[in-house]
Every structure is written in structure tokens, then in C-alpha cells.
N, C-alpha and C positions, 0 to 999 in steps of 0.2 A: 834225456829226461827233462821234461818242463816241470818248471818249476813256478810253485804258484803266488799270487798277490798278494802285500802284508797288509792290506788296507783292512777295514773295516776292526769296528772294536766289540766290545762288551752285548752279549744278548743279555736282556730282561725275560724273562721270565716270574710268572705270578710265586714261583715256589721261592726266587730269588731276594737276600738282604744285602745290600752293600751297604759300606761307609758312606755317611750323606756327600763328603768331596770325591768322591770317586767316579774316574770320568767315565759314562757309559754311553758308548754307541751301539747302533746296530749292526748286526753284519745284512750287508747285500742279501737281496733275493737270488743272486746268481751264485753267490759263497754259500746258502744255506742250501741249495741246491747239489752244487757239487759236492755236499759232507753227505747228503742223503743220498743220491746215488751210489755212493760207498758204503754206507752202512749193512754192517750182515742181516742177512735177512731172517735168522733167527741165531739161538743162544746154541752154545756146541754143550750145556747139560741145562735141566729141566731144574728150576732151583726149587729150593725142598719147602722153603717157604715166602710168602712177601718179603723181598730183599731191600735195604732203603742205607742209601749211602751218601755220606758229607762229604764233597767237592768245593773247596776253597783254593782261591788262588792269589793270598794276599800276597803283597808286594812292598818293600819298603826300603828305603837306604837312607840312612842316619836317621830312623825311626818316622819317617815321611811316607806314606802313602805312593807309592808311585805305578806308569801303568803298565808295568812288566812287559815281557815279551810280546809280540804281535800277534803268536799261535794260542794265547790264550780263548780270546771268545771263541775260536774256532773249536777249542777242547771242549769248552762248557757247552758248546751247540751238541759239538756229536756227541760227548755224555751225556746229556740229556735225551739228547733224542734216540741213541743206542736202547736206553733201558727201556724207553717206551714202545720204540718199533720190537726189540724182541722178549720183551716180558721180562727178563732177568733180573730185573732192581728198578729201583725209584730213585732218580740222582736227586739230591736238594743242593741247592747252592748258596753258600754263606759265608759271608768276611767277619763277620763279626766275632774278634777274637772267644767271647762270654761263650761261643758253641760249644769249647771245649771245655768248658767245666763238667765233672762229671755228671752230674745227674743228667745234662743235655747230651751226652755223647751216648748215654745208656740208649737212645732212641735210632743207632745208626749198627750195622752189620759193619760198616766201613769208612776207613776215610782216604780221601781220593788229594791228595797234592799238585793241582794242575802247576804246574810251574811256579809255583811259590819261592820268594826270594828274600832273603834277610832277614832281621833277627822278629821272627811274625811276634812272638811276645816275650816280655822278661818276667810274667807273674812264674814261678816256682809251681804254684797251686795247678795252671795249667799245662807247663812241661810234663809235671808228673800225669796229670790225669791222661794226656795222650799217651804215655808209656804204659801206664797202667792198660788203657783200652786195648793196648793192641798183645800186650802181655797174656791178659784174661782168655786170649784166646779170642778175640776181632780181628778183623785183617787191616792191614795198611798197602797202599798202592801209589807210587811215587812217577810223577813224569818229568823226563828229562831235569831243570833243578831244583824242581821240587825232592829232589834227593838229595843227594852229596852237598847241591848250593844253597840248602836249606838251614835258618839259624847260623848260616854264617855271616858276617858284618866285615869283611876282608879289612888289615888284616889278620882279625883276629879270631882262629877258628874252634876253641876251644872252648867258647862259653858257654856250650851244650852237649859235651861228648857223650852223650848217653843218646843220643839223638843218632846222631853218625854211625854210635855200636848196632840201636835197629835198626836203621837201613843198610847199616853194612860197610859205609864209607863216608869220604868227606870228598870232595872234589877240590880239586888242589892243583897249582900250576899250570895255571891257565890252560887252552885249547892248543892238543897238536896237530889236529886239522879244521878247520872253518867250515861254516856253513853252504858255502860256495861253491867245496869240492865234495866228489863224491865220494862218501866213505863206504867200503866194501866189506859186507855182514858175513859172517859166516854161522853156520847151524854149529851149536856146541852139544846142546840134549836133541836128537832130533825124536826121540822116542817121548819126549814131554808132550801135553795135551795142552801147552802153550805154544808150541813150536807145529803143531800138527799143520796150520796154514802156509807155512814156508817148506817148497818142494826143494829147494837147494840154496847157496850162497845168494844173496841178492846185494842191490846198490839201492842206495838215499841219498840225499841232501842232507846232511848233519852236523852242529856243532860237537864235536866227539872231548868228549871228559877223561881226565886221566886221574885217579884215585891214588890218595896218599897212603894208604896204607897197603905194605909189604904181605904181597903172600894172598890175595884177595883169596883165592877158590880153597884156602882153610876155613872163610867162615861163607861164604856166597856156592850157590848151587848155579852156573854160568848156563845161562839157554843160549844166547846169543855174544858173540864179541868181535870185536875189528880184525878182518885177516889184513893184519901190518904184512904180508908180505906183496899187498897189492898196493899199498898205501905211500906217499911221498917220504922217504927219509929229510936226517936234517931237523927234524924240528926239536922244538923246544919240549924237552921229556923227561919227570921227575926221577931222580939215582935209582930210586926203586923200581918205575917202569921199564928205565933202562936195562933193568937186571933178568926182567923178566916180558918185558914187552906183552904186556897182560890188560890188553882195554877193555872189561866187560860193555856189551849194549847193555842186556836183559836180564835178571837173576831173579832168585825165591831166595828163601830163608825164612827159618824160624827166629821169634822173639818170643820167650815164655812157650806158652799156647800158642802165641800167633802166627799168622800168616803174613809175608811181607814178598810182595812183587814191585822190583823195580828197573824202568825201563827208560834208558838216556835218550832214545827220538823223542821227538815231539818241541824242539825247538820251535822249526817253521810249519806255517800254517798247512803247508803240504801233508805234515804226518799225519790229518784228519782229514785227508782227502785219498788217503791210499787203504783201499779196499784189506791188504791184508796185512797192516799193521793194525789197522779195526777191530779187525779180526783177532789180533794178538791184545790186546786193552780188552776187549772183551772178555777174553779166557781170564784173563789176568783176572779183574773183575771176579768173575767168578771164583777163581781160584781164592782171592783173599775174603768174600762172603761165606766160602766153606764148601760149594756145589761142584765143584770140578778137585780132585785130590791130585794131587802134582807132584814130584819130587824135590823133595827141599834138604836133600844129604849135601854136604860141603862137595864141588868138586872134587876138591883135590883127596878125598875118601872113597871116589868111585873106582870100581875095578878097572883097571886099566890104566888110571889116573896117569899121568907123567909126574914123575917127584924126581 
């Protein structure tokens, strides 16, 4: 598997607000290229209405602005350009903490976490109004740490536990494999209409996250996770992983009303360059706007379950 180049930074786009110190490059003509040749070439459902979803990838350590992960602009490219090539949604994209106050969030079906990292704000006023939003019945859609590494300021991870409870987890104990090696997926829902693009077990480049909380598939509905039996022993792995050796990739879950998909690729700029993890952030997508119905029952409550 090649793997691809971390260069290039930040697209602009006219729909785009960043922070005035926020450093913005271009991506390559040959990086914007290779995400389009990937891109699906249309939505796997028809959405029911104009769909329009907030994509934020603020970044920050010790409340500093900084310029996250490398696979960023490469997210904000193919989200943006996914919803346009197949009609599905309208991505907007905005750092500007003030989005989330409510009366601004009422204007979105969605909001989109590209890899966001650290504590994005401390106002009360807008922790709540994202809970709320997605509560009310709005979806939420997490990539890589824009979930679990989200609101947390290592190492303290407590300062938002209400945040962790909707997505589902925190991520916790650093990386038991690196980006370098190849971590091996296994299909968990293959009957889901987010799993419909993967025909069997595959491989990626991925930093793989291990979650602190005991017992995930009681409150997570698992599409994808690491089959540790192809995976290197030996590493560094939380008591409760250990107990249960349970890494989700990909999961659903309810909040409230809402809808919540959240997916740990998308570290390296590669995960927007591979045709059928596209494919799966698409569904996703759909899935937390409301156009595609998924199953969102706890794992460990499905027939069959292992308990």
C-alpha cells in the first residue's frame, strides 16, 4: 500500500471563516486531484431535502490556535467537494467558535468534526448548545480525533464529560499501533448501509485509538473494528482493553433524537484518497442528516451478541 504525501495545507474556499492567525495554504493541483478521482460519483440515498452541514477543524493546545493534523485540508477538500459532485449537502466551513451558539447552529442539519483537537471552547453557553443540537434530533459526525480527542487538554479529561457520553468515548492511553503500520479492519454490521462499500476485512494506514471506557458495544452500535488477531502484541493497552481487546473503527449511536457516526480513519491524508472509505463518510453523512436510516441498537443488545 502507498502511502500518500503530508504536504500541502488548508483550502480556501469562498463559503470559508477562519481565525485571522490561522495558517492557510493551498493543496496542490495534483493532491486536489487525486481526492477527486476518488470521490463517489453519486449519494447511496436521494436526500429528502437541501441538506447544509458545519465542518470545523479547530485546533488548539493550551488554548493556542494550532495547525492540527496534516490530513486536515485534505478532509475539508473532499467534504466539500463530495457534497457538490453528489448533491447530498452543502459543506460550509468555519472556525469561528460564535457558529455554535444556537440560533447559528439552527441553520445546519449537521455538524462535521474534521479532526479537531483540544479544549475548542470553555464558554458553557456553547457546550450546551452543541448538545442540545444534536439532542433535538441533528446529527453529529466525528473523524478520527475529532471524537474521543476532542475537549480534551491531556491531562485532563474530564472537563466535558457530557461530550465523551455523545460521542460515545474518550480516547485515552495513547496509540497501540502507529500510523506507519498497517492496521487490519474487520466488517462488524455488514448488513448496515454504512458498511455496504466494504466486500470483506481490509487494511489502512492508521493511528488506532483505544477508548477508556469499559464495555463500549453497551452504549456504541460497532460497524467496523481492529481484528487484533492480525495486529502486533506487546503494546501499550488500557486494563479495560486488555480485558476485552475491543478497538472500535466505526460506530452509530443515539444522543436524544440524535444521530451520531463516528469514524477513527482519517488521521493521514490517504483516508481522502481511498475511494471506499469516501464512500463510507458519505453514508455517514447521510446517515446523521436523516436520508439514509442505519442501525443504532447497542452492539452488545444484538441477537447473537457475545456477552
Amino acid at each position: 500500500m502507498q502511502r500518500g504525501s503530508f504536504a500541502g495545507f488548508m483550502l480556501l474556499t469562498a463559503a470559508t471563516v477562519w481565525p485571522a492567525d490561522y495558517p492557510i495554504k493551498e493543496l496542490t493541483a495534483e493532491q486536489k486531484a487525486a481526492i477527486d478521482q476518488a470521490l463517489p460519483d453519486k449519494a447511496p440515498a436521494r436526500p429528502r431535502r437541501a441538506r447544509k452541514v458545519l465542518v470545523t477543524h479547530i485546533a488548539k493546545r493550551n488554548g493556542n490556535p494550532v495547525s492540527g493534523h496534516p490530513s486536515i485540508p485534505f478532509g475539508n477538500y473532499a467534504l466539500i467537494e463530495m457534497g457538490k459532485k453528489t448533491g447530498a449537502y452543502q459543506a460550509v466551513i468555519n472556525n469561528d467558535e460564535s457558529v455554535f451558539r444556537a440560533e447559528n447552529l439552527a441553520a445546519y442539519d449537521a455538524i462535521i468534526f474534521n479532526n479537531t483537537l483540544g479544549v475548542l471552547f470553555d464558554d458553557p453557553a456553547l457546550r450546551q448548545s452543541l448538545l442540545d443540537f444534536v439532542k433535538s434530533g441533528k446529527g453529529f459526525l466525528a473523524i478520527h480525533c475529532g471524537g474521543g480527542a476532542t475537549f480534551v487538554q491531556h491531562p485532563v479529561y474530564d472537563q466535558f464529560p457530557e461530550f465523551g457520553e455523545m460521542v460515545g468515548g474518550y480516547e485515552d492511553g495513547g496509540h497501540p499501533w502507529l500510523p506507519n503500520e498497517v492496521t487490519h479492519v474487520k466488517i462488524d454490521d455488514p448488513k448496515s448501509p454504512l458498511t455496504a462499500m466494504f466486500k470483506g476485512p481490509f487494511e489502512i494506514y492508521e493511528e488506532t485509538y483505544q477508548f477508556r471506557e469499559p464495555s463500549l458495544r453497551d452504549r456504541l452500535h460497532v460497524l467496523l473494528s481492529v481484528d487484533v488477531s492480525k495486529m502486533p502484541t506487546g503494546r501499550k493497552i488500557l486494563k479495560q482493553r486488555q480485558e476485552d481487546m475491543d478497538f472500535p473503527v466505526s460506530w452509530t449511536k443515539t444522543y436524544g433524537k440524535g444521530r451520531v457516526f463516528y469514524t477513527m480513519t482519517g488521521h493521514s491524508p490517504d483516508a481522502f484518497k481511498n475511494p471506499l472509505l469516501l464512500q463510507h463518510y458519505l453514508a455517514g453523512i447521510q446517515f446523521v442528516t436523516g436520508d439514509i436510516q442505519a442501525d443504532m441498537t447497542p452492539s452488545a443488545s444484538l441477537k447473537g451478541a457475545a456477552k
